[in-house]
C-alpha positions as a printed Julia matrix, in Angstrom:
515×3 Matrix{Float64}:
   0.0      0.0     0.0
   1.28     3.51   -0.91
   1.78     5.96    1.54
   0.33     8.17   -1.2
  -3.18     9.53   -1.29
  -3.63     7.72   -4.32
  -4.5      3.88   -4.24
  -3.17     1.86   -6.77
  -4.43    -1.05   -8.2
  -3.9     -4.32   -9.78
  -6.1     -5.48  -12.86
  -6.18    -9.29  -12.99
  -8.12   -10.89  -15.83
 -11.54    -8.21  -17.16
 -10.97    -6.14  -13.91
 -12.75    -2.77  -15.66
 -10.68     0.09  -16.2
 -10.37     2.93  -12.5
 -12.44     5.39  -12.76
 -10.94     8.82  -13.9
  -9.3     11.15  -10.8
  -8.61    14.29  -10.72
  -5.89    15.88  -10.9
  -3.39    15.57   -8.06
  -1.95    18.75   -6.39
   1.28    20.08   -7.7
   4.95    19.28   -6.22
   3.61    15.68   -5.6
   5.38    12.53   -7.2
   2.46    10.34   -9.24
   5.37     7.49   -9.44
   5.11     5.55   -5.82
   7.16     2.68   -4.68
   5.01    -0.19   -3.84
   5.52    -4.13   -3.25
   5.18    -4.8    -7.3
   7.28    -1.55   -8.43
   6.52     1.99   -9.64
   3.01     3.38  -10.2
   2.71     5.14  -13.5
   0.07     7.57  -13.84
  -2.81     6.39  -16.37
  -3.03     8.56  -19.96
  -5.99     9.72  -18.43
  -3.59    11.71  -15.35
  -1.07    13.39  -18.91
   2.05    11.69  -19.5
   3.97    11.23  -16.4
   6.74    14.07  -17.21
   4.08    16.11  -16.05
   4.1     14.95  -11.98
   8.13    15.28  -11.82
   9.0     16.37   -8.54
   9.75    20.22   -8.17
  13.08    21.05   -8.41
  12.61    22.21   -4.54
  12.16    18.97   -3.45
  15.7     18.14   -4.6
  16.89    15.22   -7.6
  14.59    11.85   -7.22
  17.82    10.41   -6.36
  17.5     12.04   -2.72
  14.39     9.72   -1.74
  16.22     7.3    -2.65
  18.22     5.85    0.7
  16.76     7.18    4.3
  19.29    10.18    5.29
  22.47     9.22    7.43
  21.63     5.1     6.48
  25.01     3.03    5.4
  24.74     0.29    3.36
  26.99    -2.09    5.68
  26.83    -4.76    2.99
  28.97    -2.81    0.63
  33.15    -3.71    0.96
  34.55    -1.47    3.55
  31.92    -1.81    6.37
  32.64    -5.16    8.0
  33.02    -3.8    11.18
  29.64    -2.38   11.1
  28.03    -5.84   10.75
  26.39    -7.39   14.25
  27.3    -10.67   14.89
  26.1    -13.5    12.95
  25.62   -11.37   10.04
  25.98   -13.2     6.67
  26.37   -11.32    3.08
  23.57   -12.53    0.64
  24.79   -10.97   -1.51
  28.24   -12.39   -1.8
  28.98   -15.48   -4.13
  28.29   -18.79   -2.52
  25.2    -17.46   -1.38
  23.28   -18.02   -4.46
  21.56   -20.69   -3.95
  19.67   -19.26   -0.9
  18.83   -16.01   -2.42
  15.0    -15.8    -3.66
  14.18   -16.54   -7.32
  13.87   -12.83   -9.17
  10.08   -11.79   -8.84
   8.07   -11.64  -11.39
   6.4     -8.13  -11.13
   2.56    -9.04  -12.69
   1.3     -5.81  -12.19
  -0.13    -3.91  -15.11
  -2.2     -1.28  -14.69
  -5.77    -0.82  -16.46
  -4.21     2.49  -18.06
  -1.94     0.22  -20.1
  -5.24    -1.46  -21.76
  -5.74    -0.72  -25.34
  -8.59     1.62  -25.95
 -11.25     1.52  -28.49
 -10.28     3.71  -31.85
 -11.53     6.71  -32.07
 -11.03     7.53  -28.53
  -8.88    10.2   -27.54
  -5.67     9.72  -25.84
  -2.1      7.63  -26.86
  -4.09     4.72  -28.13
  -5.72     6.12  -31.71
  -5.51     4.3   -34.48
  -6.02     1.01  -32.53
  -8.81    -1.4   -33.71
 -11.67    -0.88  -33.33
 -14.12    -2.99  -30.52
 -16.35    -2.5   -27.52
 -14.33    -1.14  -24.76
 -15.03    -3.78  -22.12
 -14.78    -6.57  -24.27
 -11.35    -5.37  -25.72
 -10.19    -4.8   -22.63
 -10.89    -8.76  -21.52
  -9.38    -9.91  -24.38
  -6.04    -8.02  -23.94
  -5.88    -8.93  -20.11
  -6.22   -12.46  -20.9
  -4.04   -12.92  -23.37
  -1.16   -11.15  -21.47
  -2.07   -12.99  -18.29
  -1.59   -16.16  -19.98
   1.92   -14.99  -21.3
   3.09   -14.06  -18.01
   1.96   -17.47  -16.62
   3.72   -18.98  -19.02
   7.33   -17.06  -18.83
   6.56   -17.57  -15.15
   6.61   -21.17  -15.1
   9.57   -21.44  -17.41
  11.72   -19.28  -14.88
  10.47   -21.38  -12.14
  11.58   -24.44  -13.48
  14.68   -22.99  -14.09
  15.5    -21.92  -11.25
  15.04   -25.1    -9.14
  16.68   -27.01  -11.67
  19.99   -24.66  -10.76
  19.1    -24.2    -6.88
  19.14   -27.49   -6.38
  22.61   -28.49   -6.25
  23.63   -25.36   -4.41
  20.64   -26.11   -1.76
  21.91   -29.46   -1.61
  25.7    -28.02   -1.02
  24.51   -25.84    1.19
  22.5    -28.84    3.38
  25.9    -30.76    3.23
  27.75   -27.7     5.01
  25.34   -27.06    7.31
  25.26   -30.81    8.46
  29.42   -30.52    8.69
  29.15   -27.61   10.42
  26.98   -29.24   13.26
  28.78   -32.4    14.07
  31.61   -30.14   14.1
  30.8    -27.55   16.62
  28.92   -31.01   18.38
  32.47   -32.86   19.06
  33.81   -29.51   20.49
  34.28   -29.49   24.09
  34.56   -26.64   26.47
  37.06   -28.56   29.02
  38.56   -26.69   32.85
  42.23   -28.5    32.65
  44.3    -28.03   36.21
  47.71   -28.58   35.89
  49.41   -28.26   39.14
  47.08   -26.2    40.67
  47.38   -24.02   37.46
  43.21   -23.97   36.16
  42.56   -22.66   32.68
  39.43   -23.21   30.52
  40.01   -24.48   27.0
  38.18   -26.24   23.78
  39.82   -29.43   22.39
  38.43   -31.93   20.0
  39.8    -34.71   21.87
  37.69   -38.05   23.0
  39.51   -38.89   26.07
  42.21   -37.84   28.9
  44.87   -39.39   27.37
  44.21   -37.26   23.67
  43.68   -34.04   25.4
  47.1    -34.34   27.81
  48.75   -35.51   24.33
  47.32   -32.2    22.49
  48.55   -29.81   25.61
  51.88   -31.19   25.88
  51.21   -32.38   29.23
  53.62   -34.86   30.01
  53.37   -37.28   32.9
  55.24   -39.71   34.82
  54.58   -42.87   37.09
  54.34   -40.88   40.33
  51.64   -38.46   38.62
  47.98   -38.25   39.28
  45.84   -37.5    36.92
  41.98   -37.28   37.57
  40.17   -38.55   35.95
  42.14   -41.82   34.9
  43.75   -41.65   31.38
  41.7    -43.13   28.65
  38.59   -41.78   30.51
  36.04   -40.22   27.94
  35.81   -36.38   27.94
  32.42   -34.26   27.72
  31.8    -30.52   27.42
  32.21   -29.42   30.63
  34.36   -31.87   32.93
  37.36   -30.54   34.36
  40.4    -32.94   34.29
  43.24   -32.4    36.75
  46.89   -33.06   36.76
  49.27   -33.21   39.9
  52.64   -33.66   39.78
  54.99   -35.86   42.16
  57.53   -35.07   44.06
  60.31   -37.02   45.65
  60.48   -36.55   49.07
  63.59   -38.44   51.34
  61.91   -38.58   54.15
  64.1    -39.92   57.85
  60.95   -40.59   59.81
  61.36   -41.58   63.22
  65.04   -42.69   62.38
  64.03   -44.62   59.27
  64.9    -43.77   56.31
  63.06   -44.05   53.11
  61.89   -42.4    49.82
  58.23   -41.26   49.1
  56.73   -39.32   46.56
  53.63   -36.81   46.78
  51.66   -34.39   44.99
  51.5    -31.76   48.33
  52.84   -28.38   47.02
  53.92   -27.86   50.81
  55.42   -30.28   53.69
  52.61   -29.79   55.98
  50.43   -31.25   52.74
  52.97   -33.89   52.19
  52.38   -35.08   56.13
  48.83   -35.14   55.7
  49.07   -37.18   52.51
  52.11   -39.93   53.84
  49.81   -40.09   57.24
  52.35   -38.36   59.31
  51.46   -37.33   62.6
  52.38   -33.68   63.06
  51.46   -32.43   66.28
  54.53   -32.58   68.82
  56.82   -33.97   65.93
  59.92   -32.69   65.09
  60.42   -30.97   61.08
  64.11   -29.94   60.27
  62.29   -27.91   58.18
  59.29   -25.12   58.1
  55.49   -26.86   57.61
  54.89   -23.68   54.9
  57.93   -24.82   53.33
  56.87   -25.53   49.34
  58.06   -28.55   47.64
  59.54   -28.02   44.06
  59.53   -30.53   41.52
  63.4    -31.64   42.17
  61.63   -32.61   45.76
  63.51   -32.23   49.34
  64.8    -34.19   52.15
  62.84   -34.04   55.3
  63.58   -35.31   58.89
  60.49   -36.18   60.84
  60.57   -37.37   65.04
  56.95   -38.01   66.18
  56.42   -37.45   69.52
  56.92   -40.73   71.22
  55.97   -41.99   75.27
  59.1    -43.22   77.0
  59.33   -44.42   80.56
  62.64   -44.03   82.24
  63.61   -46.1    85.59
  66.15   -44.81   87.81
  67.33   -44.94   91.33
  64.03   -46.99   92.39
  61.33   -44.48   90.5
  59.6    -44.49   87.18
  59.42   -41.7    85.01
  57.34   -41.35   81.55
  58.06   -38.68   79.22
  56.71   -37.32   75.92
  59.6    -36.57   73.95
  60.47   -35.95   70.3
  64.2    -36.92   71.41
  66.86   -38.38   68.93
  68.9    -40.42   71.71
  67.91   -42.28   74.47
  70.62   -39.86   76.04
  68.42   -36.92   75.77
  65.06   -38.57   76.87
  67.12   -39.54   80.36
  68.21   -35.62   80.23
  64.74   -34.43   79.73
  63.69   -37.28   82.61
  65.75   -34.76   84.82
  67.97   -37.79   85.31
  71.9    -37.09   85.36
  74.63   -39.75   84.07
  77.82   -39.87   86.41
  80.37   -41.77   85.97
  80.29   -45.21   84.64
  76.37   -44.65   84.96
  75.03   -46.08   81.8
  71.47   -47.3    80.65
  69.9    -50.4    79.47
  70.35   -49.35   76.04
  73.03   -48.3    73.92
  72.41   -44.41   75.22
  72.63   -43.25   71.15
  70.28   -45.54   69.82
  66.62   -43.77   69.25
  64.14   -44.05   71.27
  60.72   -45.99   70.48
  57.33   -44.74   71.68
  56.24   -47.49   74.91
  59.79   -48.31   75.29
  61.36   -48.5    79.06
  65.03   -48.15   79.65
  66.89   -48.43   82.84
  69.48   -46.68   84.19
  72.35   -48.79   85.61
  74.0    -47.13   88.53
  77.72   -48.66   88.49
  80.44   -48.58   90.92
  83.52   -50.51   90.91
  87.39   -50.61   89.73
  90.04   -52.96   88.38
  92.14   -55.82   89.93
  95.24   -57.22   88.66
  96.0    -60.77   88.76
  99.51   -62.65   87.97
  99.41   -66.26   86.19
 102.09   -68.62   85.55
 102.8    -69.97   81.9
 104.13   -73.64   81.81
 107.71   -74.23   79.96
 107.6    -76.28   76.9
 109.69   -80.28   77.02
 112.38   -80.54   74.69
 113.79   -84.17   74.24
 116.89   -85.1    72.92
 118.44   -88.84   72.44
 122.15   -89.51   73.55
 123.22   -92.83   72.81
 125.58   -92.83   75.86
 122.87   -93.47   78.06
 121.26   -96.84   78.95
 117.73   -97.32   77.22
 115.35   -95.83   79.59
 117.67   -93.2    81.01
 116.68   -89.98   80.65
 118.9    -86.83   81.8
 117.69   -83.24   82.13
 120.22   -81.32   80.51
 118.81   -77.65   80.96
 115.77   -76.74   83.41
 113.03   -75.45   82.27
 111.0    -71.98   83.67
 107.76   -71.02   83.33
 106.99   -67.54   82.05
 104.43   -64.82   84.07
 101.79   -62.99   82.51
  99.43   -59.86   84.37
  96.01   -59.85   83.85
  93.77   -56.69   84.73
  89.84   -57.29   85.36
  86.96   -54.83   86.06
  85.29   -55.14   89.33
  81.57   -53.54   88.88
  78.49   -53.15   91.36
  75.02   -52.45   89.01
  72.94   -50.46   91.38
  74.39   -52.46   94.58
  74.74   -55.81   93.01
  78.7    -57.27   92.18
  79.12   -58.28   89.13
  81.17   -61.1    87.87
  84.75   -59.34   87.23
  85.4    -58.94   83.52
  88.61   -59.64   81.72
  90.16   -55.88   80.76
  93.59   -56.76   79.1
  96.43   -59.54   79.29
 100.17   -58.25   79.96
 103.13   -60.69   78.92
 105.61   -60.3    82.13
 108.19   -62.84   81.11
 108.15   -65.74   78.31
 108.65   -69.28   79.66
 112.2    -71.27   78.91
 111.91   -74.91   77.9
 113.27   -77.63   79.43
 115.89   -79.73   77.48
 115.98   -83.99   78.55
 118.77   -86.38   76.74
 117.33   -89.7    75.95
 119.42   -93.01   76.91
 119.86   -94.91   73.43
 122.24   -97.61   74.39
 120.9   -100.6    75.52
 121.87  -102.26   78.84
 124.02  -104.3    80.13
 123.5   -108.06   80.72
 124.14  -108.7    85.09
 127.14  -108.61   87.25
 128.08  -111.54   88.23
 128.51  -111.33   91.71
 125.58  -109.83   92.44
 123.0   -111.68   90.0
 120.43  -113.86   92.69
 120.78  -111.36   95.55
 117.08  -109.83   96.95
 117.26  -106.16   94.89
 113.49  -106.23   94.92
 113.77  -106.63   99.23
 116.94  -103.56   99.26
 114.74  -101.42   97.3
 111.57  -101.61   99.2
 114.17  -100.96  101.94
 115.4    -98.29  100.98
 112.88   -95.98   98.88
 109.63   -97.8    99.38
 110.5    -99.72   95.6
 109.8    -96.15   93.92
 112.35   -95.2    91.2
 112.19   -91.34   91.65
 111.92   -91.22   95.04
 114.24   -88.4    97.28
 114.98   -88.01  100.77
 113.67   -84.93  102.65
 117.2    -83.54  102.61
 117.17   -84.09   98.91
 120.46   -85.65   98.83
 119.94   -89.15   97.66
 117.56   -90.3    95.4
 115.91   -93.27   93.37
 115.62   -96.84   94.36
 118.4    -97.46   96.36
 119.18   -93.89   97.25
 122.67   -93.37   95.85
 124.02   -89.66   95.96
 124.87   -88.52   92.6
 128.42   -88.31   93.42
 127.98   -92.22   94.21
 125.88   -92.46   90.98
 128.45   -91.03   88.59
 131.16   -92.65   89.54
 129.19   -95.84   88.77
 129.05   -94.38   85.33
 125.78   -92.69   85.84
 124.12   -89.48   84.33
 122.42   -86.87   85.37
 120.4    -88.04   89.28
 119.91   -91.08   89.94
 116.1    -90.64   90.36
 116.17   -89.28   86.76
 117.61   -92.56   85.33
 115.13   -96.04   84.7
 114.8    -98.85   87.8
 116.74  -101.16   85.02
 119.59   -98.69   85.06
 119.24   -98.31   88.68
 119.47  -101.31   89.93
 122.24  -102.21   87.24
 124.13   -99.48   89.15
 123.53  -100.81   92.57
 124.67  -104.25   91.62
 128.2   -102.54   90.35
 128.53  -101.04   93.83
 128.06  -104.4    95.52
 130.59  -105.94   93.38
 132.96  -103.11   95.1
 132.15  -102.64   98.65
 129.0   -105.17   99.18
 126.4   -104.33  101.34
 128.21  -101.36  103.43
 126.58   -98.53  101.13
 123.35   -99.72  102.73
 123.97  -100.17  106.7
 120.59  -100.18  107.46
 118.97  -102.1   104.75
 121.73  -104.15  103.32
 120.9   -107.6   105.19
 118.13  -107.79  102.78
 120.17  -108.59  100.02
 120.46  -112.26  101.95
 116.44  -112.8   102.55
């Protein structure tokens, strides 16, 4: 509808002819823009030179575009398009853009008149007005139908592919913006929102350049699908060699800070001792970390029992902070620098005491010789021996009013024995003497030494069986004492010195020689 106050009007088949108007007031345009295109004035209104527009309303090219209106479509005013915005009228677009329109409007003033009329239409043939009129409407109606259906079918026949392209993008562009994912990715504590393609954990660590390790956690679990929305986590470990309680071992965590680590290994904190701050942060190369949990100890000395809560090192400190003092050779039940345990009990051993020194003999050594100027059986000490002397020191103790057993300190060599060197009789003996073979030697010698072949007298002067003197025995031809020598030789000897003075050596004894 024009904004004019002039209707126009659309003749379709024998619409009749408008009525004549009159004449409209100067300075006005006659051609309006409507939905089917510009009115033209009938013949009946003059030619339509005669409704230009006054030169005071300015060119017709000034109605054309609203005043201070851009046309953002043009090259040059991209910036000026909201978002979204898509150019019809670029190429590619074509197959979007509506078919042209057919514009089907004719206006009755375009009807041939009847000849002899006046107006632009004489010399046309001659018929009744109305009828003529149906007749040319008809005809050009059917025309128009005609070239309309041709374009149609035209068109669609090239739309189609490009609707069909255009389908196929449009699906493409779906599934893609459907497998995008709008993922929150923590990496050490680090958050930052991102979009990935990726199906799983183990794709979308792979397209960030995340790397992990063994001790790493990662949450969820690798290989764990992804949707829009999840947040996946990362935590680094970090080596931690930790001394706990005098144990020593390595851990790993993913605590940024030692008081996190504790919590995370279990440690109990309170009353412990840290060789290092709890705030303390823990880099990736890790640290080293001493931990001594408070332990209970008991501590029993001079008849009392004390327990103390103690974060100690030693068992020497616990006693110190038991308000117990060490004097002396005071000592404890354990080693006093081994650590203390939590429900342990140590004693301390109250000792007393000193050292004693004690002297032993060594016995001499035996060495034996043979001299073949001896009778078989005769043996001769040829050097004495003497025994050696070594010191001994032990440690005398009382534990807490008790003596102990001494113990052995140290061994001190006073003097190395001397061994004793005995010649061997090799030559074998003689036969008898004849002058004394059949006497009672058995009865003498029972006499005179009781029949024993080493026996001395108590002055030490004579000595074996018959109790010769050695100056007696080596003028017989004897070695050595006579106690030393065999009864064999002995009594050999004996029978010699009856041969030379008879029974006289043996005043006492002698008659037994004759039963």
């Amino acid at each position: 509808m024009s904004n004019s106050q002039y209707q126009t009007f659309e003749t379709y088949g024998t619409e009749p002819a408008p009525e004549p108007r009159p004449d409209p007031p100067p300075g006005l345009r006659t051609a309006e823009t409507t939905a089917y295109g510009a009115y033209v004035a009938p013949a009946a209104y003059g030619t339509p030179a005669a409704y230009d527009i006054p030169a005071a309303y300015g060119t017709p090219a000034a109605y054309d575009t609203p005043t201070g209106y851009e046309d953002t479509t043009a090259p040059g005013h991209e910036a000026m398009r909201p978002p979204g915005y898509e150019d019809m009228t670029s190429p590619g677009y074509d197959a979007v853009r509506p078919p042209a329109y057919e514009d089907t409007y004719r206006p009755a003033y375009e009807v041939p008149e009847p000849a002899g009329t006046d107006g632009p239409w004489q010399g046309a043939p001659e018929m009744p007005a109305p009828a003529a009129r149906a007749q040319v409407s008809g005809r050009a109606a059917r025309r128009r139908r005609a070239r309309s259906a041709e374009r149609t079918d035209s068109t669609m026949r090239r739309l189609l592919p490009q609707a069909l392209v255009v389908a196929f993008l449009a699906g493409g562009t779906t599934a893609f913006v459907a497998k995008d994912k709008a993922i929150e990715l923590s990496v050490d504590g680090v958050p930052r929102t991102l979009h990935t393609f990726a199906d799983d954990v183990t794709e979308l660590l792979a397209e960030e350049g995340v790397r992990v390790g063994a001790h790493d956690v990662i949450a969820p679990a690798p290989g764990e699908a992804l949707a829009s929305g999840d947040e996946v986590a990362v935590r680094y470990g970090r080596p931690v060699r930790l001394t706990l309680d005098g144990r020593r071992r390595e851990v790993w965590t993913t605590a940024h800070t030692v008081e996190g680590a504790l919590r995370q290994l279990g440690v109990r904190a309170e009353g412990a001792y840290l060789s290092t701050s709890r705030s303390r942060r823990i880099g990736r190369e890790g640290l080293a970390l001493d931990v001594r949990t408070e332990r209970a100890v008991t501590v029993m000395a001079d008849g009392r029992a004390r327990t103390v809560r103690t974060n100690a090192a030693t068992v020497r400190e616990v006693v110190a902070q038991a308000g117990i003092t060490l004097r002396g050779q005071d000592t404890t039940s354990v080693i006093p620098e081994s650590f203390p345990r939590d429900g342990q009990t140590v004693t301390v051993l109250r000792i007393t005491g000193g050292k004693e020194v004690r002297e032993e003999s060594i016995p001499f050594a035996v060495e034996r010789t043979e001299d073949p100027g001896l009778f078989r059986g005769t043996e001769v000490v040829e050097r004495a021996g003497q025994p050696g002397l070594r010191r001994i020191t032990y440690s005398l103790r009382t534990v807490n009013g008790v003596r102990q057993k001494p113990r052995w300190i140290r061994t001190e060599l006073v003097r190395e024995p001397r061994p004793q060197v005995v010649k061997v009789g090799t030559k074998p003996l003689p036969s008898s003497v004849r002058e004394a073979d059949g006497l009672d030697w058995q009865g003498l010698a029972a006499c005179e030494s009781g029949g024993r072949p080493g026996a001395v007298d108590s002055s030490g002067t004579y000595g074996g069986l018959y109790q010769f003197d050695t100056q007696t025995w080596q003028s017989l031809g004897g070695k050595g004492r006579p106690q030393d020598a065999s009864a064999a030789e002995q009594t050999y000897r004996a029978k010699k010195l009856y041969a030379r003075r008879g029974a006289s050596p043996w005043p006492h004894c002698g008659g037994r020689l004759h039963g």
